[in-house]
VOPAGU-2260 file (C-alpha; in pm, 1 decimal, decimal comma):
REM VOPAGU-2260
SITE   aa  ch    i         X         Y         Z
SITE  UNK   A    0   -9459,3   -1424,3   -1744,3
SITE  UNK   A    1   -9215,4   -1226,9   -1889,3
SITE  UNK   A    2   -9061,3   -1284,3   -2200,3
SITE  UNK   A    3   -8660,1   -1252,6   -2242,6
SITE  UNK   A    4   -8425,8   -1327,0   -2574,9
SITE  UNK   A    5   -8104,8   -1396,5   -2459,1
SITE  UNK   A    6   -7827,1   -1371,8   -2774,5
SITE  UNK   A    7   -7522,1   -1578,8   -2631,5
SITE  UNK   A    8   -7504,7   -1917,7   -2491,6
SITE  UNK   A    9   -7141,8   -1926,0   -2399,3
SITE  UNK   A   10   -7010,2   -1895,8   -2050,3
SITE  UNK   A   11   -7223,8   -1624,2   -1867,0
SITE  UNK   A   12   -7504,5   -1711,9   -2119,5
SITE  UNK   A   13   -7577,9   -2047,8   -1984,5
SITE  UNK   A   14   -7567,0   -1910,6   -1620,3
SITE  UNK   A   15   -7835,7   -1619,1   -1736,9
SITE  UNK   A   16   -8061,2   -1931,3   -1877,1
SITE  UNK   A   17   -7989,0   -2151,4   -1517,1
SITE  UNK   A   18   -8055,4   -1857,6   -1300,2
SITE  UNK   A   19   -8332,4   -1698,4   -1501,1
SITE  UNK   A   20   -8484,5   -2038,3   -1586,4
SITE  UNK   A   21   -8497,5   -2185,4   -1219,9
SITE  UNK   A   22   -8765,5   -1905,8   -1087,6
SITE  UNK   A   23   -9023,8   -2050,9   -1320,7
SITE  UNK   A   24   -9096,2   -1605,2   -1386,5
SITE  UNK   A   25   -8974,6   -1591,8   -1714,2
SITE  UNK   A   26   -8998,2   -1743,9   -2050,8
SITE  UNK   A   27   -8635,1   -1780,0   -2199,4
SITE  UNK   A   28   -8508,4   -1766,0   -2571,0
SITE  UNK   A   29   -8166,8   -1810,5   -2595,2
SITE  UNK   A   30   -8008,5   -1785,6   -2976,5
SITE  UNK   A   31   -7675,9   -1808,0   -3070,0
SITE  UNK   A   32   -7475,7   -1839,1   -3387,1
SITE  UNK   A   33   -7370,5   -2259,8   -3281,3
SITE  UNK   A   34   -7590,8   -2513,5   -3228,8
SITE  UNK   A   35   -7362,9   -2673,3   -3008,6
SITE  UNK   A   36   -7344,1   -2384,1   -2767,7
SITE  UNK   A   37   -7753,6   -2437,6   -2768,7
SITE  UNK   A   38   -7762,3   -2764,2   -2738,0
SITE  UNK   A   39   -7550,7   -2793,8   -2435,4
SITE  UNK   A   40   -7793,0   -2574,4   -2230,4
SITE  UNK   A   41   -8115,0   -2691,1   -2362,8
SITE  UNK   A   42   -7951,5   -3076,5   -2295,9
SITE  UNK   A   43   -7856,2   -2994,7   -1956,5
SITE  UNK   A   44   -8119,9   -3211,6   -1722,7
SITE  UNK   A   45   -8190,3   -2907,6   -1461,8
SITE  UNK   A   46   -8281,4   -2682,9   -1723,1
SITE  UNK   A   47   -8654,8   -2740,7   -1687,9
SITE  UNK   A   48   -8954,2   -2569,1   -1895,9
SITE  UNK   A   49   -8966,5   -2244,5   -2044,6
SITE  UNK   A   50   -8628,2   -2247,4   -2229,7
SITE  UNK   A   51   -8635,5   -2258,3   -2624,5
SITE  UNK   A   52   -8292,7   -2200,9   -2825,0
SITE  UNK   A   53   -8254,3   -2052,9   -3168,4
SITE  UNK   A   54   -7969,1   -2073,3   -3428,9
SITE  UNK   A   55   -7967,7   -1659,0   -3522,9
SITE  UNK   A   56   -7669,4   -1431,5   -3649,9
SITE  UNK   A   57   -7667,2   -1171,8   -3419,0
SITE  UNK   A   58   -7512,0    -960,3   -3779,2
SITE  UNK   A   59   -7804,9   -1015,6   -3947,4
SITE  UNK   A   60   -8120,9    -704,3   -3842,1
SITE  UNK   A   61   -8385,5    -945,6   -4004,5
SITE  UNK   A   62   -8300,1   -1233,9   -3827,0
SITE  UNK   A   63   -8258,6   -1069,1   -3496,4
SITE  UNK   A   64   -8613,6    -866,7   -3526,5
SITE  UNK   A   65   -8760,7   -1234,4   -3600,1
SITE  UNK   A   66   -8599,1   -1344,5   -3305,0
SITE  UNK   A   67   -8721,3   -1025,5   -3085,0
SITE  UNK   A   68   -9106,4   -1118,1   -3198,7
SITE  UNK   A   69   -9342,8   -1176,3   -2846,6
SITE  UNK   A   70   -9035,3   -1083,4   -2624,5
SITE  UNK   A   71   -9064,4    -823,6   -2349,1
SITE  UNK   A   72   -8648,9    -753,2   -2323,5
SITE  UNK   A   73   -8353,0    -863,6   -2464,6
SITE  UNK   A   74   -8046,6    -907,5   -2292,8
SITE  UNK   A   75   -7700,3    -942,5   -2528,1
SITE  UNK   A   76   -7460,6   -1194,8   -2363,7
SITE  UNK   A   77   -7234,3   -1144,7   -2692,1
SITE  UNK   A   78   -6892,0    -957,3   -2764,7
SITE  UNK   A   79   -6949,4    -568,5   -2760,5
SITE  UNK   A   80   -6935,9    -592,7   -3084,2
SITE  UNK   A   81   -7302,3    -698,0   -3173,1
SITE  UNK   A   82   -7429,3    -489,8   -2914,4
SITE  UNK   A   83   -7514,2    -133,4   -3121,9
SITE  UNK   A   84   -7703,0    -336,4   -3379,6
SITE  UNK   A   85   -7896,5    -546,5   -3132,8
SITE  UNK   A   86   -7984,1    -160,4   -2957,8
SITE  UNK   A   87   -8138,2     -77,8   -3269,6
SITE  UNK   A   88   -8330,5    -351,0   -3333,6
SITE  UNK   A   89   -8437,9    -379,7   -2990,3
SITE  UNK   A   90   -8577,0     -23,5   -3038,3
SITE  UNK   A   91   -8761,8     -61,0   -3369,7
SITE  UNK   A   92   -8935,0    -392,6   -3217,8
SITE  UNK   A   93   -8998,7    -190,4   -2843,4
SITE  UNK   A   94   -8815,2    -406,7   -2621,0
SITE  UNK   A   95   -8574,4    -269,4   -2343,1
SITE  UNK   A   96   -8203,6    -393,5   -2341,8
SITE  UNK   A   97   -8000,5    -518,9   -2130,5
SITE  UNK   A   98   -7573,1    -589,8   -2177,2
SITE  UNK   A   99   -7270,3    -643,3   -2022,6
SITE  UNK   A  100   -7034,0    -468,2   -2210,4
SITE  UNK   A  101   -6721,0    -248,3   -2086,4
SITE  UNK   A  102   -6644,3     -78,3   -2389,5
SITE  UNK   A  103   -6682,7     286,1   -2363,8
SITE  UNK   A  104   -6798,0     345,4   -2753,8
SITE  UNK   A  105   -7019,1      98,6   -2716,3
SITE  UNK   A  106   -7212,7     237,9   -2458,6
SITE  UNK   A  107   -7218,4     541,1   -2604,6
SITE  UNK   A  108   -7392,7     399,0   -2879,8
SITE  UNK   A  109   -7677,6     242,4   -2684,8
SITE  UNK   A  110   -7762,4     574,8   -2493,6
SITE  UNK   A  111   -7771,1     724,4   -2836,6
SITE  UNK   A  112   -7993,2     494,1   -2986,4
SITE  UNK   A  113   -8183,5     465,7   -2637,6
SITE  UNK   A  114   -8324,0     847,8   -2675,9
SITE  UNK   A  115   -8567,9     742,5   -2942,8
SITE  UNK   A  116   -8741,8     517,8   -2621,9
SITE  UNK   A  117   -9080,6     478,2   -2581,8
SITE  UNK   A  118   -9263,8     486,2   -2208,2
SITE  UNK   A  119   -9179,5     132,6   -2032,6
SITE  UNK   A  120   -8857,8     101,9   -2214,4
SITE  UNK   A  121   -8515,0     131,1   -2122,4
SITE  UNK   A  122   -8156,8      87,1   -2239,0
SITE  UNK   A  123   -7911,4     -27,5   -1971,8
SITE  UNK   A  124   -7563,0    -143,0   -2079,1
SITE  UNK   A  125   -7281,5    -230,3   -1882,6
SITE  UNK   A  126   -7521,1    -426,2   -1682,0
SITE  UNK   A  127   -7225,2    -710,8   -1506,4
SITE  UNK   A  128   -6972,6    -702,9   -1265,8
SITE  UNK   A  129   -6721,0    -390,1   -1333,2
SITE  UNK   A  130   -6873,1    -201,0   -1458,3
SITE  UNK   A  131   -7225,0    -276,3   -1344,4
SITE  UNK   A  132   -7186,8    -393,7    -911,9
SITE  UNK   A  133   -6883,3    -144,8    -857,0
SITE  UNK   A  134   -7072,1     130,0    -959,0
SITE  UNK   A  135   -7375,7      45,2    -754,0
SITE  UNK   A  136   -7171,2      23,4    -449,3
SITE  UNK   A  137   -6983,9     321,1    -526,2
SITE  UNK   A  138   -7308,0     552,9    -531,4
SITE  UNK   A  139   -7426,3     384,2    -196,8
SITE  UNK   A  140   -7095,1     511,1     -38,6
SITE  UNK   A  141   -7105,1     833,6    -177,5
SITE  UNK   A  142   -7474,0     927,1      -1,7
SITE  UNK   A  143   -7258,4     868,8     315,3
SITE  UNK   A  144   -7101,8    1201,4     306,7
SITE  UNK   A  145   -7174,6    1589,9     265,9
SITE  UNK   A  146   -6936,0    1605,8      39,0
SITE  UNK   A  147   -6743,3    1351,7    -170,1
SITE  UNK   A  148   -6353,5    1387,8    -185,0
SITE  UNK   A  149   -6222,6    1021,6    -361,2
SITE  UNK   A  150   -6367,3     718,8    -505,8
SITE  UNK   A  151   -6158,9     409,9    -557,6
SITE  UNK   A  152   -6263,4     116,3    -689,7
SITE  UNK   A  153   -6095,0    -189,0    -736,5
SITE  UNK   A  154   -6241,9    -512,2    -880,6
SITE  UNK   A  155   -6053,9    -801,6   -1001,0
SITE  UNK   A  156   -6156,9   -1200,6   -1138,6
SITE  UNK   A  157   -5865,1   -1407,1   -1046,0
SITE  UNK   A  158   -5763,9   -1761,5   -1000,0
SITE  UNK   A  159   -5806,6   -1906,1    -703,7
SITE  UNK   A  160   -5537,4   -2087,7    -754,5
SITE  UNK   A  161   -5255,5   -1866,4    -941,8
SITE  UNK   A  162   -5036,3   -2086,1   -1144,9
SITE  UNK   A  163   -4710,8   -1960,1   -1452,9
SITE  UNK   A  164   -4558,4   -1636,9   -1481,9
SITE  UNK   A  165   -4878,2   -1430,5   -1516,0
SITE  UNK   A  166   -5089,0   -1564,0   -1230,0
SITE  UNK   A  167   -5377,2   -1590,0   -1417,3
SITE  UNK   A  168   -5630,5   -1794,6   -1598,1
SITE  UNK   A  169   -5924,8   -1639,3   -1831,9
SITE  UNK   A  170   -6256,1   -1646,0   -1675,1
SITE  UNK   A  171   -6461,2   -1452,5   -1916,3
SITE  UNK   A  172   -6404,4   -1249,8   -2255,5
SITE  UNK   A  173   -6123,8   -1196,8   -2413,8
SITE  UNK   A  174   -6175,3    -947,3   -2629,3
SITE  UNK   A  175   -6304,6    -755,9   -2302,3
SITE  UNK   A  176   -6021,7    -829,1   -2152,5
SITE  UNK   A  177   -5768,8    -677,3   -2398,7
SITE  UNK   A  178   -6003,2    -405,4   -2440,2
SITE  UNK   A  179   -5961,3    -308,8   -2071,7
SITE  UNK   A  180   -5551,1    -388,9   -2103,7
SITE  UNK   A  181   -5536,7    -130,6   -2422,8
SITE  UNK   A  182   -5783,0     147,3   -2436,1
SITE  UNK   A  183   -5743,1     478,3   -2260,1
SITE  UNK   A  184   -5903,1     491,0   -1932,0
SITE  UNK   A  185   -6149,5     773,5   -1803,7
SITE  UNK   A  186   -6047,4     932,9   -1449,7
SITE  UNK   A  187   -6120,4    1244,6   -1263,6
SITE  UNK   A  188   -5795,7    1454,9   -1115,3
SITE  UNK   A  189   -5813,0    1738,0    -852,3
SITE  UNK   A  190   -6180,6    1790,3   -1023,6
SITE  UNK   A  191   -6101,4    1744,8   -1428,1
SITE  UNK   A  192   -6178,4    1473,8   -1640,2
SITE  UNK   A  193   -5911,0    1290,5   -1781,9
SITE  UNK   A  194   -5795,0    1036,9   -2000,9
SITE  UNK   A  195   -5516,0     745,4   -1800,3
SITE  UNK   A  196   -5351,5     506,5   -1971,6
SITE  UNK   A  197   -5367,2     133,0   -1946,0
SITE  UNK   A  198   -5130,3     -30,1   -1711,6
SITE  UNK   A  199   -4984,9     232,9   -1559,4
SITE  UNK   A  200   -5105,7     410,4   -1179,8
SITE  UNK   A  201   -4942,2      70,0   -1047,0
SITE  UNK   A  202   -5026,0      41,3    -670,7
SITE  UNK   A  203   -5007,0    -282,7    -429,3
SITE  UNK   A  204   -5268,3    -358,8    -120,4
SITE  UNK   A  205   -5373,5    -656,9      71,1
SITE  UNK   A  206   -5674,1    -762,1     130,1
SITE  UNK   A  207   -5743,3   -1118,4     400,8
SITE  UNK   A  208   -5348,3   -1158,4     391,7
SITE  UNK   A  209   -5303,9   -1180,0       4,4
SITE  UNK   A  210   -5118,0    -932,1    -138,8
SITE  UNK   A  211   -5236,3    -799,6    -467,9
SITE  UNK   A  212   -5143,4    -521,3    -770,3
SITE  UNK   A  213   -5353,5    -316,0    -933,0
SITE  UNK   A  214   -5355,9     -86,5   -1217,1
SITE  UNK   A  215   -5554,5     112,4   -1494,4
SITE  UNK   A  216   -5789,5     -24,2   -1714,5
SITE  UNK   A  217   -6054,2      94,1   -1962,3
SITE  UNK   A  218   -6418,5      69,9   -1883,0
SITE  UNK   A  219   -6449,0      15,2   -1550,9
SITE  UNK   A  220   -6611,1     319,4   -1420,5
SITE  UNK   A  221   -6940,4     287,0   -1653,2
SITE  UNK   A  222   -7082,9     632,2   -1687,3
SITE  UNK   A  223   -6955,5     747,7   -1346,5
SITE  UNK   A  224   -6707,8     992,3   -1487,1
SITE  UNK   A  225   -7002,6    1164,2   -1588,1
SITE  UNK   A  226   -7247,7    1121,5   -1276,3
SITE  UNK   A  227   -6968,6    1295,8   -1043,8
SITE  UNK   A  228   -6851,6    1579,6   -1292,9
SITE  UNK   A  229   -6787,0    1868,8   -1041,5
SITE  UNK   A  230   -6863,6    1657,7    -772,2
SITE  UNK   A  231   -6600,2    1463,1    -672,4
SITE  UNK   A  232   -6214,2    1532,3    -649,3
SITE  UNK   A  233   -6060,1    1211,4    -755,1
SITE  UNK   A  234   -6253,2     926,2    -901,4
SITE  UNK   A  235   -6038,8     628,0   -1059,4
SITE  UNK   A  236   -6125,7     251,2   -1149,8
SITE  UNK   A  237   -5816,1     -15,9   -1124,7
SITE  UNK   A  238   -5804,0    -385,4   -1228,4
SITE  UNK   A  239   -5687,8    -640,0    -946,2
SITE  UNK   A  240   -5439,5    -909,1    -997,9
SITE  UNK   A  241   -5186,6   -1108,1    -824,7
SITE  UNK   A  242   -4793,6    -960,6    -831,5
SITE  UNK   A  243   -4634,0    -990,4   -1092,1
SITE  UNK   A  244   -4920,0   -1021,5   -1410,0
SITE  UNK   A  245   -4894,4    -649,1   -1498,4
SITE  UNK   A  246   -4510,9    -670,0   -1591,3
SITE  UNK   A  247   -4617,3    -951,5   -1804,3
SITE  UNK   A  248   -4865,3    -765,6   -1941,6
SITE  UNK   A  249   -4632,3    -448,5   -2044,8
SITE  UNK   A  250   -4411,4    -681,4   -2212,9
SITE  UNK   A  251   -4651,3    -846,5   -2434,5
SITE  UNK   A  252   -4877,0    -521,0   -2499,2
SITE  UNK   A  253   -4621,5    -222,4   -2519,1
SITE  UNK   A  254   -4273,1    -343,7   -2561,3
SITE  UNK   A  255   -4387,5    -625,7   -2818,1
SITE  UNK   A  256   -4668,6    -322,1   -2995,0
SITE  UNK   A  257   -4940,8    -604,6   -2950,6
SITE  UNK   A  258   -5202,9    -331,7   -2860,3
SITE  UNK   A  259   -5162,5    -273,6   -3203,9
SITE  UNK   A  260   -5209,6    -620,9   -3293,1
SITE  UNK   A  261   -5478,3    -755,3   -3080,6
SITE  UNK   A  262   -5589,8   -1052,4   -3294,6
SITE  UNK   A  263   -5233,3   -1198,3   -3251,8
SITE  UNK   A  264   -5237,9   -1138,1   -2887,9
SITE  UNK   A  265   -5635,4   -1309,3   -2855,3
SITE  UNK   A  266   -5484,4   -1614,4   -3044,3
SITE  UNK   A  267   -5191,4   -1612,7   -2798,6
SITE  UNK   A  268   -5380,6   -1572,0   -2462,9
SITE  UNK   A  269   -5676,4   -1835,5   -2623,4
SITE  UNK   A  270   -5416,3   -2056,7   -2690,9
SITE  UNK   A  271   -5159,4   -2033,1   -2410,3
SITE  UNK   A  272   -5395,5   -1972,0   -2095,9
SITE  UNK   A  273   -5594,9   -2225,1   -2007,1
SITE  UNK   A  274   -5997,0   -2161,6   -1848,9
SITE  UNK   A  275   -6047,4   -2170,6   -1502,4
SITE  UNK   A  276   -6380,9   -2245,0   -1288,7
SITE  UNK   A  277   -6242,4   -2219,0    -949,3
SITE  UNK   A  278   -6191,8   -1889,8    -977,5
SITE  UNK   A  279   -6259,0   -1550,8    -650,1
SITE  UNK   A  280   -6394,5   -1225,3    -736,3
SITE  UNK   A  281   -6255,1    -917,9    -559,3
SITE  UNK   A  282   -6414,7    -581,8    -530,4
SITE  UNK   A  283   -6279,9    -310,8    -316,8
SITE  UNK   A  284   -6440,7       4,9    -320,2
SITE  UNK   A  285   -6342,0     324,3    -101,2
SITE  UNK   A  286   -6492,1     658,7      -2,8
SITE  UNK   A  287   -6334,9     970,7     143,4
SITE  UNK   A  288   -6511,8    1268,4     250,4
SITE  UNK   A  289   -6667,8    1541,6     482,8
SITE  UNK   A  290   -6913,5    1414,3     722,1
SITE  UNK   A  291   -7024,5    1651,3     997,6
SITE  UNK   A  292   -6705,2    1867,4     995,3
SITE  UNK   A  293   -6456,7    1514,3     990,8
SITE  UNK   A  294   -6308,6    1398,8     697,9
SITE  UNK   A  295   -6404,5    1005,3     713,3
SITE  UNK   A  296   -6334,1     714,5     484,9
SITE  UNK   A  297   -6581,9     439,0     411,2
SITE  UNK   A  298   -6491,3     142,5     269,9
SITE  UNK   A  299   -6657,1    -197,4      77,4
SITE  UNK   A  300   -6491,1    -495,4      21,9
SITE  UNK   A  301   -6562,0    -825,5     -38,3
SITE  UNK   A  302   -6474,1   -1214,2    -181,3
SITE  UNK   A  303   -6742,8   -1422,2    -406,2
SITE  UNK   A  304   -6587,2   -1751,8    -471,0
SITE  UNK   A  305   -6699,8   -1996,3    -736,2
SITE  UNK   A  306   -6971,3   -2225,0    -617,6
SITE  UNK   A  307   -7137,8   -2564,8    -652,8
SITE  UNK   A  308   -7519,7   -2494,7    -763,1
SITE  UNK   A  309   -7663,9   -2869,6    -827,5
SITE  UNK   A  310   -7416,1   -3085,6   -1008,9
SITE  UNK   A  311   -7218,9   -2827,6   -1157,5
SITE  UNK   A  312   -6922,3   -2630,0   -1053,5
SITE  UNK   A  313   -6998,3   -2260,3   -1184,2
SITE  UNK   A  314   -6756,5   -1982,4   -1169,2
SITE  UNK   A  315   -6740,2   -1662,3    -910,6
SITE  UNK   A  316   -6743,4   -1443,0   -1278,5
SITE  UNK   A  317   -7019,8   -1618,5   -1423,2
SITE  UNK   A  318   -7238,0   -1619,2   -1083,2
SITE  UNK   A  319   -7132,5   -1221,3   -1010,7
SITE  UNK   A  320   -7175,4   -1127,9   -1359,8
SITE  UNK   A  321   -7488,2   -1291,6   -1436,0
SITE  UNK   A  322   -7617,5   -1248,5   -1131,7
SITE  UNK   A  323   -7598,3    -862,3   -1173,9
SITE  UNK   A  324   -7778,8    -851,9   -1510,4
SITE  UNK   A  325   -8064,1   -1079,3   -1363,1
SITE  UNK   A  326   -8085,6    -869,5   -1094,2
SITE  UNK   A  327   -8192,3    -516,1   -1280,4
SITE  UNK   A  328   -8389,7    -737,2   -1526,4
SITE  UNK   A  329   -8589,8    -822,6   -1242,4
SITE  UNK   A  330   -8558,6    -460,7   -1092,4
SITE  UNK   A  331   -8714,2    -349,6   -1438,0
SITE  UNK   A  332   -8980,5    -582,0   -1453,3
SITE  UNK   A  333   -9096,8    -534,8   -1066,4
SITE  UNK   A  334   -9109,7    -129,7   -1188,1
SITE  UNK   A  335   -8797,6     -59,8    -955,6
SITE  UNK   A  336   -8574,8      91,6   -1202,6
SITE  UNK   A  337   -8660,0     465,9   -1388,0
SITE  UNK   A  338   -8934,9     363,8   -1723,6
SITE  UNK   A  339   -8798,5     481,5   -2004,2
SITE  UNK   A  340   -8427,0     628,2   -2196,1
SITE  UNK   A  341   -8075,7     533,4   -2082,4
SITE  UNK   A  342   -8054,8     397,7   -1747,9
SITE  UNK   A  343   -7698,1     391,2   -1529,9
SITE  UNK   A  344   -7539,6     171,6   -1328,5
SITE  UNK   A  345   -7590,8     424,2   -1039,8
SITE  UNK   A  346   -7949,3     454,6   -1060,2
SITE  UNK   A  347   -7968,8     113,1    -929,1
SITE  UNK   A  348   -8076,8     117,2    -556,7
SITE  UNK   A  349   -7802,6     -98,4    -344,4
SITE  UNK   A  350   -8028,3    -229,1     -99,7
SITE  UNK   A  351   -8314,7    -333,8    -325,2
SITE  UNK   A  352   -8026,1    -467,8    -568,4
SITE  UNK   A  353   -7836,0    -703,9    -248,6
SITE  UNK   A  354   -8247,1    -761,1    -160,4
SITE  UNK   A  355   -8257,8    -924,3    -486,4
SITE  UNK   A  356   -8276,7   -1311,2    -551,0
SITE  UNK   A  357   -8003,2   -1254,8    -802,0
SITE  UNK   A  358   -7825,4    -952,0    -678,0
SITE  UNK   A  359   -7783,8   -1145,3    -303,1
SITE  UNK   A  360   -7547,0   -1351,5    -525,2
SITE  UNK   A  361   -7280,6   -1071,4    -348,3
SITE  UNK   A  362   -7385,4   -1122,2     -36,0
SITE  UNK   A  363   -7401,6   -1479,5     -18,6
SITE  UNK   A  364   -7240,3   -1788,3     166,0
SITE  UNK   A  365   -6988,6   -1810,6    -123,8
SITE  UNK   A  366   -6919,9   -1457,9     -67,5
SITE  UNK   A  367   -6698,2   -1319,8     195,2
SITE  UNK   A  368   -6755,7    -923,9     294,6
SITE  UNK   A  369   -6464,2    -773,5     496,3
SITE  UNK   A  370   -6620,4    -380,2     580,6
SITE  UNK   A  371   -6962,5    -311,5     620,1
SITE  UNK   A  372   -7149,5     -33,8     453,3
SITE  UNK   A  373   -7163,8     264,4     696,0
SITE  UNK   A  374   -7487,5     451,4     791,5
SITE  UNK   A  375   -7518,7     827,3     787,2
């Protein structure tokens, strides 16, 4: 049985523990700073055997090595924050890492840290659903075609049911979320890397009669930029949302210099925009390219909606993102992920990832898929 620390018990934590927890495969630890945050999954009367919770400060190297002790991986279900210290602990005590963070810096951190890895351990951030799934798919478009032209991906967590002037409800981090809204974003332009900025390259689409917006944001791509240097002639990442939310979203983070501000404008979204559970994830992802003398485009898109699983209503973010760092957990421990150093979101395999029991999360009954993946 494999042994996992899990450092966060809020909203994606406690679906790691259900999902993780309900194969009977792995022996959970799950620490976080509250007890009350612990006690609500440890309490919860389908979490069965094999979960233990620990109060730890995910600041604090001693406590967190103490916490690492017998554990095979450790997965960080915290702000990005925490996430270069946990690397290095997770290093000193040999145990490969897992996290679901966007931040750019961040993850250039980890793969720092990660090239002091011994054989059987890896470093693998950005590990949910954008980045993490949208990169995935992207690569298993791009071995469609002799040569890549574009890559556009589009990925968005919205409420099912928009309400107010911004159409939208918070489904998972905010401080990942106003890191995405503020922070330059990477991009490739007829064949150069470039920085974009945030909110801007505004574009409209529907997808299943809905109309939608998108427009840059940071993090996204995951280490993509880098994978299809030279390769590719236009590569950009754009957040989803329902019209009218990115207007909102100048106004409050340009005109109003909140960017500069962000603690004011986390107590303002905390406190003004309620949580949702009922809540659809959208991913579009499309290909253009050369294909035996045609240019062809190749397209992936799809709907996971949040879902009933036993008595409890879970979100489409918590299911897709959790789902998608359970999924290469169990691709590392099964040996079906490279052994050792940094690992990318690419390097997953698509079909062994959908073949997974947690990856299959995005091709599930709660999930709608609107193109199929083409053949060569």
């Amino acid at each position: 049985m494999h042994k996992v620390l899990l450092l966060g018990a809020g909203k994606i934590g406690r679906m790691i523990v259900r999902l993780l927890s309900e194969t009977g495969d792995y022996e959970i630890v799950v620490a976080d700073a509250l007890a009350e945050s612990l006690e609500r999954i440890i309490s919860h009367p389908e979490i069965t055997s094999g979960v233990t919770a620990k109060v730890v400060d995910a600041s604090n190297p001693e406590l967190l090595a103490a916490a690492m002790q017998g554990c095979g991986s450790v997965i960080s279900a915290l702000s990005y924050g925490f996430n270069p210290l946990i690397a290095e602990v997770a290093l000193k005590q040999g145990l490969s890492y897992f996290d679901l963070t966007e931040d750019v810096e961040t993850t250039k951190s980890v793969r720092r840290i990660s090239d002091g890895a011994a054989a059987g351990q890896i470093f693998m951030p950005q590990c949910g659903l954008a980045p993490g799934f949208i990169s995935i798919v992207a690569n298993q478009l791009i071995k469609s075609f002799d040569k890549i032209e574009t890559v556009h991906m589009r990925v968005g967590a919205l409420p099912q049911f928009p309400t107010g002037a911004l159409k939208y409800n918070l489904t998972w981090s905010t401080d990942g979320l106003i890191n995405e809204y503020c922070n330059p974003c990477d991009a490739i332009h007829e064949g150069s890397r470039i920085d974009v900025l945030p909110l801007e390259g505004f574009e409209h689409f529907s997808l299943d009669g809905v109309r939608y917006e998108a427009f840059n944001t940071s993090g996204g791509l995951g280490t993509l930029c880098e994978s299809l240097d030279g390769k590719v002639r236009d590569l950009n990442y754009k957040t989803i949302r329902y019209q009218g939310h990115r207007d909102q979203m100048l106004l409050l983070v340009n005109e109003l210099r909140l960017s500069e501000r962000r603690d004011v404008l986390k107590d303002i979204l905390e406190h003004a925009i309620p949580v949702t559970f009922q809540d659809v994830v959208v991913t579009f992802c499309a290909a253009t390219g050369m294909r035996n003398g045609q240019l062809v485009q190749i397209t992936d898109a799809r709907k996971i909606y949040h879902e009933m699983i036993g008595d409890e209503n879970w979100s489409a973010i918590q299911i897709t993102t959790a789902g998608g760092i359970c999924a290469v957990l169990d691709m590392h421990v099964a040996g079906e992920l490279p052994n050792q150093g940094f690992v990318r979101q690419e390097e997953v395999d698509f079909k062994q990832f959908l073949a997974n029991r947690f990856g299959s999360r995005y091709d599930s009954g709660s999930s709608t898929r609107f193109t199929q993946l083409q053949s060569t």
